[in-house]
C-alpha positions, 0 to 999 in steps of 0.5 A: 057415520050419521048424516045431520041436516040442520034446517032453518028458514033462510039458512043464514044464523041458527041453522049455519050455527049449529053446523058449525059446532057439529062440525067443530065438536064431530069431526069425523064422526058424522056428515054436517050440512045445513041448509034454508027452505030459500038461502038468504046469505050469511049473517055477519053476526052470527059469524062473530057470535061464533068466532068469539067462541073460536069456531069459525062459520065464514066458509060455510055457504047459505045453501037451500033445500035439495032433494039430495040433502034430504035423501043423504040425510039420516037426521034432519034438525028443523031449527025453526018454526017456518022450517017445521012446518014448511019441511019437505016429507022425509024419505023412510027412515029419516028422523026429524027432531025440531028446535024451537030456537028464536031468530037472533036476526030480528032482535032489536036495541041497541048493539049490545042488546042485539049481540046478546041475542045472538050470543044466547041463542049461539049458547043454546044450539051449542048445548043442543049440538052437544047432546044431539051428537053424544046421543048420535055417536053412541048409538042412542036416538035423539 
C-alpha cells in the first residue's frame, strides 16, 4: 500500500486539497498525509470549495514537515513552487513528483472571482489526484 505526502508551503488549501481527495477516491488502498514546510491553519475557503464537491477537509489538521512523514512516505507530491524548492533531501527510494499548482489564497477581486479561483485550482488537483492514484495502485510510476 503506497504512502502519498502531499507538500505544500503553509499546508493550508492545495496541499490539505489533494488529501482530501486521495483520500476520498483511495480509501484504503494508500496511506494519505499532507503536510507544510511551516503550518498556517486551515483556510476556510478551500474548506467550502471542497465541501461543494461533498468532500469534507475540516478534521484535517495543517500539519508541518516531520522527519517521520518523510521517511514513512513512498511518494512526496511538492504542490508548490516553495515546497519544490525548499524540500527536505528524500530518503532512498523515495519518489518526488512536483505540482505547479497556483495558490488560491492570494487571488484578489471580488468574492466571486476569489471563490473561482479556488474552485479552478480545487478541479486541477482532483484531475491530478485521480491520475496520480490510478498510476499508483496499479503498479505504474508517476
Amino acid at each position: 500500500m503506497p504512502n502519498i505526502l502531499f507538500l505544500c508551503t503553509g499546508n493550508s488549501c492545495r496541499s490539505q486539497m489533494a488529501e482530501g481527495f486521495a483520500r476520498q477516491l483511495a480509501g484504503e488502498r494508500a496511506v494519505v498525509q499532507s503536510a507544510g514546510i511551516e503550518a498556517h491553519g486551515k483556510n476556510p475557503r478551500a474548506i467550502a470549495a471542497m465541501a461543494e464537491v461533498a468532500v469534507d477537509i475540516s478534521g484535517q489538521e495543517s500539519t508541518a514537515l516531520t522527519d517521520a512523514m518523510l521517511a514513512e512516505a513512498d511518494l512526496v507530491v511538492t504542490v508548490c513552487g516553495h515546497a519544490d524548492e525548499h524540500c527536505p533531501v528524500l530518503p532512498p527510494g523515495t519518489r518526488r513528483v512536483h505540482w505547479p499548482l497556483p495558490d488560491p489564497a492570494k487571488a484578489t477581486g471580488t468574492e466571486d472571482e476569489i471563490t473561482a479561483q479556488f474552485r479552478a485550482v480545487r478541479d486541477d488537483i482532483r484531475r491530478r489526484v485521480s491520475q496520480l492514484l490510478e498510476q499508483e495502485l496499479t503498479g505504474g510510476q508517476a
